[in-house]
N, C-alpha and C positions, 0 to 999 in steps of 0.2 A: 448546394454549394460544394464545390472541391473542398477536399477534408483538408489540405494544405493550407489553403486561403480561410478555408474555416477556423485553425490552429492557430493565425497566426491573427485573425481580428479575435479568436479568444484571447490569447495573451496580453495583444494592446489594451483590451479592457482589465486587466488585473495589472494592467504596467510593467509590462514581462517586453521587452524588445525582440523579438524574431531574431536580431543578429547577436543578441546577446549569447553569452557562452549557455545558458539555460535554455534558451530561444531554439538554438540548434539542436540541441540534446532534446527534447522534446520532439522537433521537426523526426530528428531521426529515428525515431520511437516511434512517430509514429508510420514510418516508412517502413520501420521492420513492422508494424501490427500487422501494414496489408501483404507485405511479402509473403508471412508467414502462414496467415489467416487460409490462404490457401493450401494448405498443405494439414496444419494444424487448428482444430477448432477452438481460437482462442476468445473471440465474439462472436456472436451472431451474426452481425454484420460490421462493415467497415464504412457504410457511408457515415458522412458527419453527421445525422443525424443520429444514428445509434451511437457514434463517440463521441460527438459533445459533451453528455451530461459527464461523461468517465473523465475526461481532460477537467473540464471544470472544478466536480468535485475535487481531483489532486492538487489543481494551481488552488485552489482557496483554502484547503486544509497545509499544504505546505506552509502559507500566510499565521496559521496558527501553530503551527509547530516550535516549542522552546528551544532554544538557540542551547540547554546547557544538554539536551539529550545526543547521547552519543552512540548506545547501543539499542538496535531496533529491530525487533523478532515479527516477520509478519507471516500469516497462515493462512494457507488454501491461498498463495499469492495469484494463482491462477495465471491471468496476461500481463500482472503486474499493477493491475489498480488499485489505490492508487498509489503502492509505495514505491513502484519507482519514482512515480513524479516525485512527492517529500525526498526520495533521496539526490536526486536530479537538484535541487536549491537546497540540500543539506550535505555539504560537501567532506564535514566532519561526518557523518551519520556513517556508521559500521553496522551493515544491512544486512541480516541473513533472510531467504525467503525459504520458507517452508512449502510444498508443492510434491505430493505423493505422486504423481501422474511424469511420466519421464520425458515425455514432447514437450511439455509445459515447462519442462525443470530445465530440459535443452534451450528453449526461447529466453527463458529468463534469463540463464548461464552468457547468451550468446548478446543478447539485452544489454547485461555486465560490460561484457566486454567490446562491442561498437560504440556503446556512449564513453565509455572511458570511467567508468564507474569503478572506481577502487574501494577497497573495502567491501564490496557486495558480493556475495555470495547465494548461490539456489542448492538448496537442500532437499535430493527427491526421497524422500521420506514420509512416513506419518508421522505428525507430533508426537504419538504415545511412546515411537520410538526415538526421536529428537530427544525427549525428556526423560527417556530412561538411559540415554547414553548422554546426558549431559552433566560436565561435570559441578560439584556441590555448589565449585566458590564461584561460578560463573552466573552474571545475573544482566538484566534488559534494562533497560530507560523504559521503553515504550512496546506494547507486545498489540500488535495490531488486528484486525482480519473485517473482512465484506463479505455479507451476506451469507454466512455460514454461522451454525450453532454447534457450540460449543459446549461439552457435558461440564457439569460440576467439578468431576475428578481432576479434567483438563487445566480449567479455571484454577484449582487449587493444587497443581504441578507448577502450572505457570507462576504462581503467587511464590512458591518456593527461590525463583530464580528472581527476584523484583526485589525492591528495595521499597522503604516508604514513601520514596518520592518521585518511583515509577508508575507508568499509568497506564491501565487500558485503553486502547484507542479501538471502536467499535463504529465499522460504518453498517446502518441497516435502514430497513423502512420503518415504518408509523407501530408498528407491533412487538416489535423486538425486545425483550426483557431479559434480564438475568438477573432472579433472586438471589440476593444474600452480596450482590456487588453493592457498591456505593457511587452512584452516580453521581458526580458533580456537575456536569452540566451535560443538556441535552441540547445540539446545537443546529438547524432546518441548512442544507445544501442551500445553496440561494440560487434560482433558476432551477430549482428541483425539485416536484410534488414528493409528497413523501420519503424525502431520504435524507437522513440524519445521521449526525458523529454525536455518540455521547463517550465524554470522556471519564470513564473509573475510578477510584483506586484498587489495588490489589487485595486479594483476602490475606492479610496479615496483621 
């Protein structure tokens, strides 16, 4: 299927309209993935079948995201899975992406700016250094990341900048743990073997 035609009967199934203001920002998301993709290894691949599950995943965890969060730290943002989409139908959401790698930090940055994504910002950085140059009284709603592990020390930097009624937001497969978190709920991708949001709270 054309990844286009393919985006746009994923949408109609979550109730998202193609011409909707979200509809197009998406479309052109994913017009930059394949521009880019050629130049910069941001997926594997670009047919719709390697980006369906990625589109999907973000339109249904968007659907779950609290309307009161407003600051949202995400890491290893990579091609933007899925927090651009959440930020794409979170219009209030004040996005920073984390992203050591500097082609990825340019995609992101350039992502920002063709959708019209204000508040969003790519940080080409490591976390350890994010969090040693951030400052005390500055803290997240929601501190995100896919398919990457995260050390202890990290988890309890991050927990420093959260509030109690901030959350980790953790997309991974079937094996994924982190001792000493508090998982409140562990939530299955729908249309997707083994991939899972389990939502935290922070070590504090």
């Amino acid at each position: 299927m054309d990844t286009k035609d393919g985006l746009k009967q994923l949408m109609r199934e979550f109730a998202v309209e193609p011409d909707s203001d979200a509809g197009l920002k998406l479309l052109a998301y994913l017009a930059l993935l394949e521009k880019w993709n050629s130049r910069v290894n941001l997926t594997a691949q670009t047919t719709w079948t390697a980006l369906e599950p990625l589109f999907r995943e973000g339109i249904w965890a968007a659907g779950l995201y609290p309307k009161e969060f407003r600051t949202h730290l995400d890491i290893g943002s990579g091609a933007g899975f899925p927090a651009i989409i959440l930020r794409v139908f979170q219009e209030d959401m004040n996005l920073e992406l984390v992203e050591s790698r500097a082609k990825k930090g340019a995609f992101l940055e350039t992502t920002a700016y063709e959708l019209g994504l204000a508040k969003t910002s790519a940080i080409v950085k490591r976390l350890s250094d994010v969090l040693e140059e951030c400052a005390p009284e500055k803290t997240w709603d929601c501190v995100s990341w896919k398919a990457i592990r995260l050390e202890k020390r990290d988890l309890a930097g991050l927990s420093e900048h959260m509030t109690e009624n901030s959350r980790f937001w953790m997309f991974h497969g079937a094996k994924t743990a982190y001792p000493g978190l508090q998982r409140e709920v562990m939530l299955p991708v729908p249309g997707r073997n083994e991939s899972f949001l389990s939502i935290c709270k922070p070590l504090i």
